[in-house]
C-alpha positions in Angstrom: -17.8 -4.2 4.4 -14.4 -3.4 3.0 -11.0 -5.0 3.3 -7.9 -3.6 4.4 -5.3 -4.9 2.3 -1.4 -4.3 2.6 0.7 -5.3 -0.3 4.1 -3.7 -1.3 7.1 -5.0 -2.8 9.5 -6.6 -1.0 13.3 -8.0 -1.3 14.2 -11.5 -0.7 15.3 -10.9 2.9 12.2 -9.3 3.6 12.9 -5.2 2.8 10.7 -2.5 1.3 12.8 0.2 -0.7 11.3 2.1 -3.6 14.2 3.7 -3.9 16.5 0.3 -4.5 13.9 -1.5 -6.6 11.6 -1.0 -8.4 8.6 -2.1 -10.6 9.0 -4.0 -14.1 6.8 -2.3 -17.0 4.3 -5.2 -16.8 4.0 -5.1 -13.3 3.6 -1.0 -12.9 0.8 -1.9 -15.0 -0.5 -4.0 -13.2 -0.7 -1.3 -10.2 -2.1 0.7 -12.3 -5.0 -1.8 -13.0 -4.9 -2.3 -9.1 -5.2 1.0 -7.9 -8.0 1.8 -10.3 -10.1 -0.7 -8.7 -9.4 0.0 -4.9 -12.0 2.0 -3.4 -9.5 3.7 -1.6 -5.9 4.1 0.5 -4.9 4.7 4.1 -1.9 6.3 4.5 1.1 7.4 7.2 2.5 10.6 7.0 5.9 9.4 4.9 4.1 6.8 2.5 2.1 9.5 2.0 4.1 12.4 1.0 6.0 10.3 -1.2 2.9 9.5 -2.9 2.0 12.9 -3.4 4.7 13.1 -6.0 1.6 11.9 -8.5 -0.3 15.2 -7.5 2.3 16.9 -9.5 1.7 16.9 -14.0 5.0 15.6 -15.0 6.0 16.4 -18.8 8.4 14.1 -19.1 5.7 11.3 -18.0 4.7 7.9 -20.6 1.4 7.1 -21.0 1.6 4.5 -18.2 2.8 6.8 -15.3 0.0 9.3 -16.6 -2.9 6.8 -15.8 -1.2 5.4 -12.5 -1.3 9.1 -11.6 -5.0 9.5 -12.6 -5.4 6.5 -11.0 -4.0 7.3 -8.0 -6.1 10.6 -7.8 -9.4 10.0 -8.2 -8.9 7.4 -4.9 -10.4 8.4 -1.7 -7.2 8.8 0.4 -7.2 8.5 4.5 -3.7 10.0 5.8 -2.7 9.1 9.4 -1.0 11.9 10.9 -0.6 13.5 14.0 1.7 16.3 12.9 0.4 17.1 9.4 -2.1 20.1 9.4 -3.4 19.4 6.0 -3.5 16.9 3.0 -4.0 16.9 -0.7 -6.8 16.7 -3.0 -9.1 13.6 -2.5 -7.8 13.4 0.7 -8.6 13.2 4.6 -6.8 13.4 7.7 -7.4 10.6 10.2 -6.1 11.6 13.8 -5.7 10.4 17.1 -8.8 7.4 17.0 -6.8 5.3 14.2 -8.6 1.7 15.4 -11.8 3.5 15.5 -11.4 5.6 12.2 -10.1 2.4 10.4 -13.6 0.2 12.2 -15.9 2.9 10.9 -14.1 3.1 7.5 -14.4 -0.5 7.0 -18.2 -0.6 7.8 -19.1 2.5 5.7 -17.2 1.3 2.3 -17.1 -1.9 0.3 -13.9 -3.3 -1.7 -10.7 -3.2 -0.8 -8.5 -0.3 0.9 -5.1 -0.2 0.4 -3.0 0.4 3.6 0.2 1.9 2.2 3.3 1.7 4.8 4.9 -0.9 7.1 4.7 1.3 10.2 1.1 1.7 9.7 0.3 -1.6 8.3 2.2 -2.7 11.9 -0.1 -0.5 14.0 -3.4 -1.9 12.2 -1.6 -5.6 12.7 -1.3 -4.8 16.3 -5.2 -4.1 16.1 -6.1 -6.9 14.2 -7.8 -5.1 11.2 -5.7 -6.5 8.3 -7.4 -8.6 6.2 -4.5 -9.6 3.7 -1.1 -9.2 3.2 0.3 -9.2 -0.7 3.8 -9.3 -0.9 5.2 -8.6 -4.5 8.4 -10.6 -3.9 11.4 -9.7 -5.7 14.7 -11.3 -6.4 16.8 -8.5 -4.7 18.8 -9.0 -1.6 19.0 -5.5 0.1 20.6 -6.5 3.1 19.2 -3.6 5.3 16.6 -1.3 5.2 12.8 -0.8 6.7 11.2 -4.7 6.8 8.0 -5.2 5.3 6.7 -6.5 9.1 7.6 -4.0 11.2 6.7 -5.6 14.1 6.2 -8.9 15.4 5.0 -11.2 12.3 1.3 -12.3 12.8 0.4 -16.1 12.2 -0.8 -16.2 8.6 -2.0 -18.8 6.5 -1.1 -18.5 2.5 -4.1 -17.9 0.2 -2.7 -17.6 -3.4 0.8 -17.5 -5.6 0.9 -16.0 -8.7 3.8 -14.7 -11.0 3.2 -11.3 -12.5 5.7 -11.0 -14.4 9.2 -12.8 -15.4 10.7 -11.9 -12.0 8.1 -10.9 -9.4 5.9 -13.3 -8.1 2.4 -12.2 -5.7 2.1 -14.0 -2.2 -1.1 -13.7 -0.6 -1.8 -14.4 2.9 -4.9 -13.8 5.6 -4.4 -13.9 9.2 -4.8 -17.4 10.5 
C-alpha cells in the first residue's frame, strides 16, 4: 500500500513561495534523488502547471536541473482538476471522486506519492489520507503568502529531524 507524503519548503513563519526561496545546490539534489525514487505525484491544477515547466528541454539547463527534469518525467503523475481538459505526458486526470481516487491509488501502488500543493494536501488532510508531512524548513521570514497548512493544522506527532544542508533542516511528522 503506498503513502501519501506532502513535503515542500517552507519559511520560518510557516509560507510556501518558490518564487521567494528557493533550493541550495545540495538540497536540489537531493530532490532530485527524492523524486527519482517516488512512485509517483498527485497534483492540483496550479502545482501542477508550474511543474510542467520541466516538460519543456531547456538549453541553458546544468546537468542537475537535466536529471530533476528526467526525474520528474518518467513519474506517474495524478492531476486534480475540475477545469483542466487535459494533462501532460505521464500524466492522468483525477476528477470529481478525489477521496475515492486517492483510496484506490493507495491500494493499487506501493512507495510513497508525493502530494504537491497546500490546497490539495489540505483537502486530503480534511480526509484523513496523509501519511506524512516533510517540511524543508528554511531560515526565511516571508511575512505573507500561501501557508504550508492551509487549513486547520492536524494533531501530529514528530517522526525525524535531519539537516540537509548548511541552512535547511527536514521535519518529519505523521498524524497522531
Amino acid at each position: 500500500m503506498a503513502k501519501l507524503i506532502f513535503g515542500m519548503n517552507q519559511s520560518l513563519d510557516g509560507y510556501v513561495d518558490h518564487t521567494e526561496f528557493g533550493p541550495s545546490p545540495t538540497l536540489f539534489r537531493h530532490f532530485i534523488e527524492d523524486v527519482g525514487r517516488k512512485a509517483g505525484s498527485v497534483y492540483g491544477r496550479r502545482m501542477y502547471e508550474t511543474m510542467r515547466y520541466w516538460d519543456d528541454e531547456h538549453s541553458e539547463w546544468d546537468a542537475d536541473r537535466q536529471a530533476f527534469a528526467a526525474a520528474w518525467r518518467n513519474q506517474p503523475k495524478w492531476v486534480v482538476s475540475r477545469t483542466l481538459q487535459s494533462v501532460g505526458p505521464n500524466a492522468r486526470l483525477v476528477g470529481e471522486d478525489l477521496e475515492g481516487a486517492m483510496r484506490k491509488l493507495k491500494a493499487e501502488r506501493d512507495g510513497e506519492i508525493a502530494v504537491a500543493g497546500p490546497d490539495l494536501a489540505r483537502s486530503l488532510t480534511e480526509l484523513g489520507l496523509i501519511d506524512e508531512y516533510r517540511i524543508y524548513l528554511h531560515p526565511v521570514v516571508l511575512g505573507r503568502g500561501k501557508p504550508y497548512f492551509a487549513g486547520p493544522r492536524p494533531p501530529l506527532r514528530l517522526m525525524a529531524a535531519d539537516r540537509i544542508d548548511e541552512n535547511v533542516i527536514r521535519l518529519i511528522y505523521r498524524p497522531a
